[in-house]
Structure formats: C-alpha cells, structure tokens
C-alpha positions in Angstrom: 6.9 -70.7 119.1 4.4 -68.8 121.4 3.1 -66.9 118.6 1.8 -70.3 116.4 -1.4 -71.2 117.7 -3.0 -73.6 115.4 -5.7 -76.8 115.8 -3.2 -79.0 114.6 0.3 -80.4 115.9 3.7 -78.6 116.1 6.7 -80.7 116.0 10.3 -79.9 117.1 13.7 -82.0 117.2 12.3 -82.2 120.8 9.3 -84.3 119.8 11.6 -87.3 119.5 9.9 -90.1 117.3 7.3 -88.0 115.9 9.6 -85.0 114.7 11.7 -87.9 112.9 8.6 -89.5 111.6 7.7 -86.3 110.1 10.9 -86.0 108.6 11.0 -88.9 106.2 10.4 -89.2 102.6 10.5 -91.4 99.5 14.3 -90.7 99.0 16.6 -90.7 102.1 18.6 -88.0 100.2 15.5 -85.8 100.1 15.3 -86.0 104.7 16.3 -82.3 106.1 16.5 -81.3 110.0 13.4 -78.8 109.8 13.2 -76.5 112.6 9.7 -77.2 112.8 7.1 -79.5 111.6 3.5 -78.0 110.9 0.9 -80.2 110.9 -2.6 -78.2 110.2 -5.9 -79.5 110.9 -7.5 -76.5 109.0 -6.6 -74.2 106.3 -6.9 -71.3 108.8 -3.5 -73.6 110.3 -1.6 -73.4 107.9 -2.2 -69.2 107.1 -1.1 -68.9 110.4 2.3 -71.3 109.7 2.9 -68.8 107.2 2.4 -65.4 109.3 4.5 -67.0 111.5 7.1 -68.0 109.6 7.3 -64.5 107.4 7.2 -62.9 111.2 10.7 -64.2 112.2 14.3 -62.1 111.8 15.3 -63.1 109.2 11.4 -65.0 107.8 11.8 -69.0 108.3 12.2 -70.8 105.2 9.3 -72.8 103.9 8.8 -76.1 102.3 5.8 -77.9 101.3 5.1 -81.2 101.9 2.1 -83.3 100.1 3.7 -87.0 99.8 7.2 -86.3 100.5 8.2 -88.3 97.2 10.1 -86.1 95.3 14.0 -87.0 95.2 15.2 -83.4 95.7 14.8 -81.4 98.6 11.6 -79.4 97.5 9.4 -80.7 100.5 11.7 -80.6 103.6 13.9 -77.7 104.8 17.0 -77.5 107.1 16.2 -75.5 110.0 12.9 -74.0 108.3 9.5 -74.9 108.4 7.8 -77.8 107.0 3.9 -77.8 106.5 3.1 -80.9 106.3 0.0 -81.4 104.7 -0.3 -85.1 105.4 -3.7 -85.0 108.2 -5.2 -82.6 105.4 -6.6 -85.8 103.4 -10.0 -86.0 103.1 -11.3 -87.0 99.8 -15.2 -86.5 98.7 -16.9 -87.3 95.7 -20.1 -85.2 94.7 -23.6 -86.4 95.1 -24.1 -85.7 91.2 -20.7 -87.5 91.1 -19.4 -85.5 88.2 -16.9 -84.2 90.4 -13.9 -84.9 93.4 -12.8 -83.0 96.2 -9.5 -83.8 97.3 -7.3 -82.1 99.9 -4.1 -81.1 99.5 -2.4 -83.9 102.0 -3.9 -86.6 99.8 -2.5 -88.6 98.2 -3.5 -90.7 95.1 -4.0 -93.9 97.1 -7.1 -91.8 98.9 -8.3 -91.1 96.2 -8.8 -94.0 94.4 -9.9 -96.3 97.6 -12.9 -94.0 97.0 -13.0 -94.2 93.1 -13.0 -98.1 93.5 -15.7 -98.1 95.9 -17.9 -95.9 93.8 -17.0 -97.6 90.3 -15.7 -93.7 88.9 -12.4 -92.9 87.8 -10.5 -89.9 88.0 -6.9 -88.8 86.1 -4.3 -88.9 88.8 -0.8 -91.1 89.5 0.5 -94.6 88.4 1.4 -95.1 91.9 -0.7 -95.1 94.9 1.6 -93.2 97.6 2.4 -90.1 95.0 0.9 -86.8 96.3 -1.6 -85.5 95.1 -0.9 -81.9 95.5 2.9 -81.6 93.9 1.6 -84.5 91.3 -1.0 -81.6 90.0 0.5 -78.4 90.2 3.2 -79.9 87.8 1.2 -81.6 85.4 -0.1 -84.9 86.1 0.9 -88.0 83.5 -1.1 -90.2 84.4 -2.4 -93.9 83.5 -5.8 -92.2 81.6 -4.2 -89.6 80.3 -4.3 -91.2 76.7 -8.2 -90.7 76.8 -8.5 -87.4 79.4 -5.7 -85.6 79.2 -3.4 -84.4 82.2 -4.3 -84.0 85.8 -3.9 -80.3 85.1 -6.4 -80.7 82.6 -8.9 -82.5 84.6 -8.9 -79.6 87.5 -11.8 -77.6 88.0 -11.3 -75.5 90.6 -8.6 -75.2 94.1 -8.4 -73.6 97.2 -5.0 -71.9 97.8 -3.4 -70.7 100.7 -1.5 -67.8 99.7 1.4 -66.1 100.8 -0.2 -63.3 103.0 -2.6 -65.6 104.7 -5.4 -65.2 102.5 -7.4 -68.5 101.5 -9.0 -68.0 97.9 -10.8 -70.2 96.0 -9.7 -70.3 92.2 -11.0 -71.4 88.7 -11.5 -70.4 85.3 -14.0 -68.0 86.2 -12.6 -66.9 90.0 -8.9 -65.9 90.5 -8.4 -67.0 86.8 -4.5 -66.1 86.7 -4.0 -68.1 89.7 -5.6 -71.1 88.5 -3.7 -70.6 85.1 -0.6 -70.7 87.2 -1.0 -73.5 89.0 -1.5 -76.0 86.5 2.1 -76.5 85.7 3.9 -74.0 87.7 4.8 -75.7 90.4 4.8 -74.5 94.0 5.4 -71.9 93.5 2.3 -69.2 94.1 0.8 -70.6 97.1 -0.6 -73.7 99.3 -3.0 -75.8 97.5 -4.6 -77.2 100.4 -8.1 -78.5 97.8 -8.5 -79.6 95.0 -11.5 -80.4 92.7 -11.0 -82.9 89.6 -13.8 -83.8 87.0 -15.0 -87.8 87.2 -15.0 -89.8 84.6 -17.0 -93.1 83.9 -15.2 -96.5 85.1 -12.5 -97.2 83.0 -11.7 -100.6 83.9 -11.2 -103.5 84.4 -7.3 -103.0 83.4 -5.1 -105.4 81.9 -1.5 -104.9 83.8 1.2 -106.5 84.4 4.9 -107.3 84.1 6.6 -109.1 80.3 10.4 -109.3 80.8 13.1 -109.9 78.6 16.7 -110.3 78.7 18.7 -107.7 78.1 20.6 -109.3 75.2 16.8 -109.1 73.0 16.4 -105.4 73.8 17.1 -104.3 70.0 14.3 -106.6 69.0 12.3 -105.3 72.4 12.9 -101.6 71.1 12.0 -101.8 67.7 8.7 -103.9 68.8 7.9 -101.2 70.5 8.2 -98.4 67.8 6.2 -100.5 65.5 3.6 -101.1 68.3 3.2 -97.5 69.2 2.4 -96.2 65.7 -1.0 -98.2 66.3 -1.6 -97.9 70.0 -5.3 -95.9 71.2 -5.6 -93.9 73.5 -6.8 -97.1 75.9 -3.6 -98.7 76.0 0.2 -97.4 77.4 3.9 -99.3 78.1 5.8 -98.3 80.9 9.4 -99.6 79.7 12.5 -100.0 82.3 15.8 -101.1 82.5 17.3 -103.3 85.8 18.7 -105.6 86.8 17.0 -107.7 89.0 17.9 -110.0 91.8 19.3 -112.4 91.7 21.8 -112.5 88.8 21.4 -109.1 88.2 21.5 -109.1 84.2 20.5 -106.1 82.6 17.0 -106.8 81.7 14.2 -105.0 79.7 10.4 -105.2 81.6 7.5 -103.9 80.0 4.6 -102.8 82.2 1.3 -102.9 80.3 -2.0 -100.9 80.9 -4.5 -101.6 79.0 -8.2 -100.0 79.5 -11.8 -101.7 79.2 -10.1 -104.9 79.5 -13.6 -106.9 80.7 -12.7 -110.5 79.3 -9.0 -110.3 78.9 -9.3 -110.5 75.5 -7.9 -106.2 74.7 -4.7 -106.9 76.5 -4.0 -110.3 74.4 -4.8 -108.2 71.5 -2.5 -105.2 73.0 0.8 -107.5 73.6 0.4 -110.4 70.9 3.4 -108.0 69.4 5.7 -109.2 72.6 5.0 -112.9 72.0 6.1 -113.9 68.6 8.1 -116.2 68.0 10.8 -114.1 67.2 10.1 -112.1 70.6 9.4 -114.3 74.1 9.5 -113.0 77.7 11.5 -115.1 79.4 9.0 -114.1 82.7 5.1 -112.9 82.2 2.3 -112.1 84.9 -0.4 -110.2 83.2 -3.7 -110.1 84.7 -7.0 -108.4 85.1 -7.6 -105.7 88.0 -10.1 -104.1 89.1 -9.6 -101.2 89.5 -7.1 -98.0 89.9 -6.3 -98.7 93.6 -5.2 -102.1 93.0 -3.5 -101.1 89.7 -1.3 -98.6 91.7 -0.2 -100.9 93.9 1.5 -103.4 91.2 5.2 -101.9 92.0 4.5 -102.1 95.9 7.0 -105.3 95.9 10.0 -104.0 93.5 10.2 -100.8 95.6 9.9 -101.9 98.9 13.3 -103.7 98.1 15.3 -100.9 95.6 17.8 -98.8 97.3 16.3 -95.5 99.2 19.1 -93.2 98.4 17.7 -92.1 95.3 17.6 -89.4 93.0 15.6 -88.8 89.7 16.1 -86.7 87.0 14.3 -87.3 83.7 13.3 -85.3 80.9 10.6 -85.3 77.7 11.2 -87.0 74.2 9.3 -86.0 71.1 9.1 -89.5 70.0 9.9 -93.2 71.0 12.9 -93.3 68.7 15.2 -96.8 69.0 18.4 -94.9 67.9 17.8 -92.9 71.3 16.4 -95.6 73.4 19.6 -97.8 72.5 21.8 -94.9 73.2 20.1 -95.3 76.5 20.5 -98.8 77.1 24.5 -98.9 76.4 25.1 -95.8 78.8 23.0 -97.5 81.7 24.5 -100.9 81.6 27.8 -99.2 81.5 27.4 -97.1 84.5 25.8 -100.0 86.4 28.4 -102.3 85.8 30.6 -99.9 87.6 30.1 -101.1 90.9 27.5 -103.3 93.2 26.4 -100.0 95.0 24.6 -98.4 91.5 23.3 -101.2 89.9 20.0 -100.8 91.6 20.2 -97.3 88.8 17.0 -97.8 86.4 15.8 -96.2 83.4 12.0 -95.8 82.7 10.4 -94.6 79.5 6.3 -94.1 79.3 4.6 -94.0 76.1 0.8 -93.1 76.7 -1.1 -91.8 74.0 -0.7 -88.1 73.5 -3.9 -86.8 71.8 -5.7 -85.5 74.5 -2.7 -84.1 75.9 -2.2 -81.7 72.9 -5.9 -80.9 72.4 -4.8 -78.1 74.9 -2.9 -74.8 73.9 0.5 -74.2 75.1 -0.6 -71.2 76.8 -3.6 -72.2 77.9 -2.0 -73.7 81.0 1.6 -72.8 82.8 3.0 -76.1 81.8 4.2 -75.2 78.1 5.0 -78.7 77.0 2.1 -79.5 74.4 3.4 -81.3 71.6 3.2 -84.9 71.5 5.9 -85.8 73.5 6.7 -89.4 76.2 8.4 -88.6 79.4 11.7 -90.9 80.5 12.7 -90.9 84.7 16.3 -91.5 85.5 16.8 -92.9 88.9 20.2 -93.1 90.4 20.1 -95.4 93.6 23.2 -96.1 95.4 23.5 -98.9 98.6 25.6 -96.5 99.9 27.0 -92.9 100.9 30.1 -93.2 99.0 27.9 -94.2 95.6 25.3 -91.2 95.6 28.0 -88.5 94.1 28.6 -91.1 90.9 24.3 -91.8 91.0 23.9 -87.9 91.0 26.2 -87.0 88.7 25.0 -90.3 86.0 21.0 -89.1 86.1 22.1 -85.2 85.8 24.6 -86.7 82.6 22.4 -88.6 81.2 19.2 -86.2 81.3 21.8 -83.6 79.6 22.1 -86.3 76.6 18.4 -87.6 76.2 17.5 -83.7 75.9 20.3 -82.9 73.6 19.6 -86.1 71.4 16.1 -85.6 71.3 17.1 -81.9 70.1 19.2 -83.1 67.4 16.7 -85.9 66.2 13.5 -84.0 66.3 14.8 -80.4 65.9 13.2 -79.3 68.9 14.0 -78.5 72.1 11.5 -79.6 74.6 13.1 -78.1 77.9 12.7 -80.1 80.8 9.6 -81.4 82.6 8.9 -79.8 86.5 8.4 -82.9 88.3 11.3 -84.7 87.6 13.5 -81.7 88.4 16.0 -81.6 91.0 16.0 -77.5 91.5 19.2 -76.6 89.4 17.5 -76.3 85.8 16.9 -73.1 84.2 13.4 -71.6 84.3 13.5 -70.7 81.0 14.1 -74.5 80.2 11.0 -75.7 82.1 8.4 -72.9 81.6 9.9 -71.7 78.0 7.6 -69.1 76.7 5.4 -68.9 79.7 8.3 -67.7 81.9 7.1 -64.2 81.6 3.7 -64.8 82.7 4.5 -66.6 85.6 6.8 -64.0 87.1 4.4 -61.2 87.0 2.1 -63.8 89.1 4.8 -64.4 91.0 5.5 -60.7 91.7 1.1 -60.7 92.3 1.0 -63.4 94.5 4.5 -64.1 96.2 6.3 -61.3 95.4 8.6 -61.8 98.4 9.1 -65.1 97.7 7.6 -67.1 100.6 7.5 -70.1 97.9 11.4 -70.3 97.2 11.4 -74.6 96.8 11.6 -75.9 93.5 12.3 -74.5 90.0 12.4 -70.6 91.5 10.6 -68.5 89.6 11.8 -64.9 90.3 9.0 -61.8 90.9 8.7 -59.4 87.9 6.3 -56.0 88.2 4.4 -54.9 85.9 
C-alpha cells in the first residue's frame, strides 16, 4: 500500500463505512469484498492504480467501476482492486456546443442535468443512474437512437487509460484501432476515463408515460403492437414489460411510451390512439409531457426503488417484434413467477426503437457487430431472497437460451448475444461474431497480459 500514491482516496475493509459504501451496486448479487477501493482524482491516479496492481506477486485483479449497475460481477472484485471511477464526473459542454465532454465516472444523470439546462440533447441511457462509461463501450441503446444512432455512434473521440500506464487520446484519426475497439468491445482494452459525444438539437418535449393492461388482453396488446411498429418513425419507441404489480400481483402488460417533438401533446395522442380502441383499453394510463431527458430518465425512479435488489439480467437481440415469440415469452414468465412469492418480482422487457440509423453503420465499422435491424429484450430474475436467486439465475440464463434460439429459427439468423446484458459466461464468438479476430490482435496490442480480464474475455492473439 506504500507504493500507491495518488491525489485521490484509497479504501480498505479498514475504512469501515466508506469501504462498504464503495462496495455497493445496483444488484446486491453484483457486491464483492475488494481488497482495495481506488478512488482517483486524476487520470495520472488511476495509471498509478494499475502499476500498482500489475506490481504485486501474483498482479491484483482489476475491475472497473463506472455506475456499478451491471447485474454480474464485471465492476467489483473479491480481494482485487476496484477503480472506482465515481469522483471522475465532470461533464462539459463546448462553447460552439456541438460537442460534450464527459468523464468516465459519469453517469447519464450528469449528463443530462447539463443537457436540460442548455436546451441540447445528447444519445445516452433511458435511465438516469446508468454509467456512462460501461453504457458506451458496449453500445449504447438509447431513447434517440431511432433518429441518431447508438451511443457508440455518437462518440467522437476518448481518453484511455491503458494497461501500461500510458494515457492516449483516441479517435478516427488518432489511435484509430483503439477507438474502433472501444465502441462495442467492452472493457476490455483499457480505462476510459473521457469521453466526447456529438450534440444534437433539443429533441423535446417528450411524451412518456405508463398504459397498462391486464395480463388476460396481452394477445390483443401484442398484436397492437406488431401492427403499430410497421408505421412507427424514428421519433417514437415502446418500452414493453411484464409484472406483476402490487398489490394483487396479476401478470400485467405496461407499455412505456416515448415519443419526440411532443410540443402540444398532440404526437403522443397520435402515437398511442392504437392502445385505446375500443377493442383495446388500459385499465391504468398516466401519460404526460416532460421536459426534458433528465426528467424523462427519472420516470422508473418509483417502480425500482421498491423491486427486489437481488437481481440478475440476462437478455439478448431479436430480429423482429414477432407475437409468436413475444407470447412464447409471456406463458414461460407467468409460469416461472407463479412458482413462488420470492420470483414474482422476475420481469420481462422488450424495446422497439426504430432501427434505421442504427444500420446506416457497417458491421465492421465498429467492434459491436450487431447491425441489422434488430430490438433488444432484458430478462431480469429478482428473488426476495437467498434461497430464490439459484431458480432467478437459472430462469433469465433459460430463457435468454430460448429467445435466441427462436429468434434463429424464425428469422434464420443468429444474432449472438448483446455485451451489456451479458453475465460473463457467453462465448466471444457469440457476442463479437466476425469481429472476434480483430479484437484479439488489439487485445494482444493493447492488453496483452490481460490487465482487463472482467467481462466477456477476449483472449490476446499476435500477429
């Protein structure tokens, strides 16, 4: 410990309520006993976290830590070292205010207090307390994705810690094969500790919301939804969950609205008149005009304060919103949250956002592969208790397996899995596909002794 000398704060199991402070995340599943918590006030910090960690006999592990809201372990380590990038969260926009500068630590909510003050919008997370460094390097579906494209997309340019210490700067034009990596790869090649998005004219105010139906209407639900997607713009996207709410606890159907440019109200009536025939009611609607992002990503502050925090997600990618699929869905979640009080706070999310802008880019053209139109799904298994997070785990990791394989048979192609919503086991080849190779020999470049070992591993191959 006498060799890390840093600006910032070093935290050990002796550092009582701090050390444990440090130590939690989104998911109580995802909490690890580090050895010690790095907390850098400076990019030169966290080199030095590294040199110290690679220095030890055997080298420390190392995890990462942006906003600590993945389910798996990825950002905390048992008896390793945790950087935790949280005091690294300063967030600037440009004086020409084309662009952002966002530090590594941020996280989405930072961003988009500044954003709303300055009437701008940026492509980042749904949800406020997502990090803004993870969110990035594995994509980024986001809320504006329908008219800008990925997070990934959106990037200009990052500063990266690397593995021996050094601190580059990277973009199209500097350290290219970095940047290239990055954008999809993961954490793989180093600590992106800035980075620097394109702006984008305001994009509200939004129309969002909450339309709920029974569970009993969700064929009808389902197929609205098909029919409504063949005619959605890029300015509009559904957020579409299963749950069962408090306090009956029926299996229930909620669609989550977002609809852009909404200055009158008048878009989102237009949007969701499909969802209020009368053939098709919610039995509960609050839809409403915000804003802005900030208060947008707020909207599920409520629902999660409450849900269960032993949690794990898995999800995966579908080439279409398909009802035969969806329903196949719905009967295997009721079924496996009937099964007892602890699971039934499970859910089931699926997110269809225009994908246009998302395929105007080249599979290769960034590290994430997946470039087709496609919709992500989440699965999260939450369990009230210890006892229920082996049947939770083993339910999300199940049904993942099916959506992909259904989605294979009904499509004819498999689209792999998506990075974020990983838990560590999958195959690389499955979530990198054809890009694999490339991203080894960067590995072998720029980690070849895999300092960066969290996550979907990507193992070091020479030239």
């Amino acid at each position: 410990m006498a060799s890390l000398k840093i600006e910032g704060t070093v935290l050990t199991p002796a550092s009582g309520d701090a050390y444990a402070a440090a130590l939690e995340r989104n998911s109580a599943l995802s909490q690890l006993p580090a050895g010690l918590v790095v907390q850098p006030a400076s990019y030169a910090d966290v080199a030095a976290a590294l040199a110290f960690a690679r220095a030890q006999a055997p080298p420390l592990e190392v995890a990462v830590k942006c906003g600590g809201t993945h389910s798996a372990t990825w950002a905390s380590s048992a008896g390793g070292l945790v950087l935790d990038l949280a005091p690294l969260n300063r967030v600037a926009l440009a004086d020409d205010r084309k662009s952002i500068s966002v530090q590594g630590g941020a996280r989405w909510g930072d961003v988009y207090e500044v954003t709303a003050r300055e009437r701008v919008d940026v492509a980042g997370s749904p949800l406020w307390f997502i990090g803004v460094g993870g969110f990035s390097t594995g994509g980024g579906y986001g809320p504006l994705m329908g008219e800008h494209g990925l997070a990934i997309d959106n990037l200009l340019e990052a500063t990266v810690v690397l593995a021996d210490g050094r601190i580059v700067k990277t973009s199209k034009d500097e350290e290219p094969d970095l940047f290239w990596a990055i954008r999809g790869g993961g954490g793989q090649f180093g600590v992106v500790v800035e980075l620097v998005f394109k702006v984008h004219p305001y994009a509200g105010p939004f129309g969002a919301g909450v339309l709920a139906f029974p569970g009993t209407e969700i064929e009808k639900v389902v197929h609205a939804i098909k029919t409504w997607k063949d005619s959605m713009s890029p300015a509009e996207k559904l957020t579409i969950s299963f749950s069962r709410p408090a306090p009956h606890f029926k299996p229930s159907v909620t669609l989550l609205p977002m609809v852009l440019h909404d200055t009158d109200g008048e878009r989102s009536a237009k949007v969701l008149a499909p969802f209020r025939t009368g053939a098709l009611k919610p039995v509960f609607e609050k839809v409403a005009s915000v804003p802005d992002l900030n208060t947008a990503s707020h909207g599920a502050d409520a629902s999660l304060k409450s849900a269960p925090r032993r949690l794990i997600i898995r999800g995966t990618i579908t080439s279409d919103f398909t009802p035969a699929l969806v329903l196949a869905v719905w009967q295997k979640w009721v079924a496996f949250t009937e099964t007892s009080e602890d699971v039934r706070g499970s859910a089931v999310m699926f997110d269809v956002t225009h994908p246009g802008k998302l395929t105007a880019v080249g599979a290769a053209d960034t590290a994430l592969p997946l470039r087709v139109p496609h919709y992500w799904m989440a699965i999260q298994g939450r369990s009230t208790t210890d006892e229920g997070v082996a049947a939770a785990s083993a339910w999300t990791k199940d049904l993942a397996e099916f959506v992909r394989q259904k989605n294979t048979e009904l499509s004819g192609t498999d689209l792999g899995w998506f990075i974020n919503m990983c838990q560590g086991d999958e195959r690389p080849e499955d979530v990198f596909g054809a890009n694999l190779p490339r991203l080894r020999k960067l590995k072998a470049k720029y980690d070849p002794h895999k300092v960066f070992s969290k996550g979907v591993v990507i193992e070091p191959l020479a030239e």
